[in-house]
C-alpha positions as CSV (number, residue, x, y, z in Angstrom):
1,X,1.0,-19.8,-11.6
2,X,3.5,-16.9,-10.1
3,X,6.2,-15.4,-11.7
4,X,7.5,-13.7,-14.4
5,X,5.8,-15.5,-16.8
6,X,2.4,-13.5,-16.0
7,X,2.4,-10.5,-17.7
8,X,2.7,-6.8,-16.1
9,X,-0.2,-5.5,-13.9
10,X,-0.7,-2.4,-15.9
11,X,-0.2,0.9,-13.9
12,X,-3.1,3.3,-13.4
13,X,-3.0,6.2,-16.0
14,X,-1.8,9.0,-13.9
15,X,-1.3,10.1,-10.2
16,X,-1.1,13.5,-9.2
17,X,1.7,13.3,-6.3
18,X,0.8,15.9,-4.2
19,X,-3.1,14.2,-3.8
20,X,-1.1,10.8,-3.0
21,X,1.3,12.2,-0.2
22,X,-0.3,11.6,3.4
23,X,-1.9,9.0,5.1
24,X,-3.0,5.5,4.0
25,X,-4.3,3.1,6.3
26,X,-3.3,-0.7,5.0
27,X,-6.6,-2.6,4.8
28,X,-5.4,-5.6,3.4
29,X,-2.2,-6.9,2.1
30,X,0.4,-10.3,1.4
31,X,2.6,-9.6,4.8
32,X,6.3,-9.5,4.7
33,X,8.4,-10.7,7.4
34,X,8.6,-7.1,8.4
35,X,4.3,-6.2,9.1
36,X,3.2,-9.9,9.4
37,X,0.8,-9.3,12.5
38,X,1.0,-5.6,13.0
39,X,-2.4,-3.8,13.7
40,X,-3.0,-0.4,13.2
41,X,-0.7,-0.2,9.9
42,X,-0.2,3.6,8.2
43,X,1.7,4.2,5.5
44,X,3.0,7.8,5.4
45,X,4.0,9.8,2.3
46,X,5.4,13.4,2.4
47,X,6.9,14.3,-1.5
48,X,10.3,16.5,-0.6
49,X,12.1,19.4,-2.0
50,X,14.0,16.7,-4.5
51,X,11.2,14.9,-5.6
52,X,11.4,11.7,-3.8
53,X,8.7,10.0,-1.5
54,X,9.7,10.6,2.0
55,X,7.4,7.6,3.9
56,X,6.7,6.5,7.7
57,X,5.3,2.9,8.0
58,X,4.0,2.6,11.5
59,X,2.5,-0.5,12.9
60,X,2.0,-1.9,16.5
61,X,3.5,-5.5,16.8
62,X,1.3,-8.5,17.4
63,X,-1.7,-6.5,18.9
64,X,-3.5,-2.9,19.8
65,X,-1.5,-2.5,22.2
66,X,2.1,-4.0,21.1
67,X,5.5,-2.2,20.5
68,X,5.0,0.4,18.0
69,X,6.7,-0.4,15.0
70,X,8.7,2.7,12.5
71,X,10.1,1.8,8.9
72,X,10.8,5.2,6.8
73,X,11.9,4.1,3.3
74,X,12.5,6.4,0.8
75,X,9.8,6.4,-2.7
76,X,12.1,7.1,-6.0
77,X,9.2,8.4,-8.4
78,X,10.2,6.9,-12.0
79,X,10.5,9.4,-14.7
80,X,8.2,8.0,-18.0
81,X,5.3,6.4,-15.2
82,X,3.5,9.4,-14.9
83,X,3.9,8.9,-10.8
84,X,2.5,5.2,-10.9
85,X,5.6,3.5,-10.7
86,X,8.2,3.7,-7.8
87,X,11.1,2.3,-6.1
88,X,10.4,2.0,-2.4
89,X,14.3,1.7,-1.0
90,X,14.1,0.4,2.2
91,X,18.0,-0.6,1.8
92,X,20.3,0.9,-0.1
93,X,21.1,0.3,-3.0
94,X,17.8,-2.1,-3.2
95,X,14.6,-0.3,-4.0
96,X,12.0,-2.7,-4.6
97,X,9.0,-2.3,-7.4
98,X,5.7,-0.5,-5.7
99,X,3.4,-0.5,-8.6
100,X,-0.2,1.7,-8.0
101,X,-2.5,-0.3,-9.9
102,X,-5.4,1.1,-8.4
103,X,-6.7,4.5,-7.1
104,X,-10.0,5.4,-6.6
105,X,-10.8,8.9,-8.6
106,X,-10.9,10.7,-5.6
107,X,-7.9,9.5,-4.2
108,X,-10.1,7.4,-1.0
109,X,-8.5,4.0,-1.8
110,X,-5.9,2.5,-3.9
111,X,-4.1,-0.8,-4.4
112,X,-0.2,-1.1,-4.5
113,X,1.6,-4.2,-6.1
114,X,4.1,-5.8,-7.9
115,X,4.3,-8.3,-11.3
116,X,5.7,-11.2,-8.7
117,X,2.1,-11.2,-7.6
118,X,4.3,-11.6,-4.0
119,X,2.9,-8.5,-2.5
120,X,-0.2,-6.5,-2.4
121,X,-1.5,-3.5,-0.4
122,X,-4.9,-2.6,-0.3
123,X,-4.9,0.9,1.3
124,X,-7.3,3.9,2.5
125,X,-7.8,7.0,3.1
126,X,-9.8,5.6,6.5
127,X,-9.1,3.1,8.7
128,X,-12.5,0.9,8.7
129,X,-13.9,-0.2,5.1
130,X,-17.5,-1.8,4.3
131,X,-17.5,-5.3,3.3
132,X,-18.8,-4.9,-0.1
133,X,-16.0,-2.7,-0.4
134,X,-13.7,-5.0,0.7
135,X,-14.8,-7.2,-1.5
136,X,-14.9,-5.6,-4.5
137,X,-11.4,-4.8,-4.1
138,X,-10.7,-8.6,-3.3
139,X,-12.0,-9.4,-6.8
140,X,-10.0,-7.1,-8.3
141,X,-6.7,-8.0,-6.5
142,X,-7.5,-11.9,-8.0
143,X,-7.8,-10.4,-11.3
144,X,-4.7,-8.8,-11.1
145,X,-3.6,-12.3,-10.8
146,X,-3.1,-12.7,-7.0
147,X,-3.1,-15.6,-4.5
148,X,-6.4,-14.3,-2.2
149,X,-5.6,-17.1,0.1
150,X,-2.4,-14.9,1.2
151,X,-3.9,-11.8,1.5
152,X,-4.6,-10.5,5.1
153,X,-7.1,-8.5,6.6
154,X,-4.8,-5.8,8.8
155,X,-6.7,-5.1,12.2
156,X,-7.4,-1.4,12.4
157,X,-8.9,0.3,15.8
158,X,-8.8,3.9,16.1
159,X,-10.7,6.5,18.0
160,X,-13.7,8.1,17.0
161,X,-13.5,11.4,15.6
162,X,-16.1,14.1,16.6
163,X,-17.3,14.4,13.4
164,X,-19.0,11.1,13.6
């Protein structure tokens, strides 16, 4: 059942902007024509001086080493959400519904998505995630109403950092 007969996917309680902005690696997500086989996806927020949600989406096409990918769309923060609601304007005048339905209390993972139940990020603050994890956050995606059988696994390989 999809639609607008589900009801809304309620927002988290409250996100403290500045502890959002930076980077999110995209574990898992419904693609979009846009991201459908990109490896390596980031999603980039920097708040600016006027309150919006400056972002950077960077992806390489089709494999590790494919074209890299840039999309910057601009985050509209609405007033009355306490930050968990947003237009993400890729377009003008469209801004499309970017819902944050999930975040971990220490800001290491949370879920963006939207009451079509079309599209789903799963997101990190690190680009590798344990399978429990994963599917913890699998089961809570399906309760939000969600399709699993669309949702992909993004490939993420990155270099190890000396602090391993």
């Amino acid at each position: 059942m999809m639609g607008s007969s589900l009801d809304p996917i309620p927002l988290v309680r409250r996100v403290e902007l500045a502890r959002f902005m930076g980077d999110w690696y995209v574990i898992a997500h419904v693609p979009t024509f846009i991201d459908r086989d990109g490896h390596n996806q980031v999603e980039s927020y920097r708040l600016t001086d006027d309150g919006k949600v400056a972002t950077r989406f960077t992806f390489r096409k089709d494999s590790f080493d494919g074209k890299e990918k840039l999309y910057t769309p601009t985050g509209y923060v609405r007033e009355g959400s306490n930050n968990a609601l947003w237009g993400m304007q890729f377009i003008w005048p469209i801004k499309g519904e970017y819902r944050i339905v999930h975040l971990e209390p220490d800001y290491s993972a949370t879920i963006v998505g939207r009451n079509k139940r079309d599209l789903v990020w799963l997101m990190s603050r690190q680009p590798q995630m344990s399978e429990a994890d994963y599917e913890g956050y699998r089961k809570l995606i399906a309760g939000m109403g969600y399709d699993l059988s669309k949702l992909v696994r993004v490939p993420q390989r990155w270099p190890q950092t000396s602090k391993d």
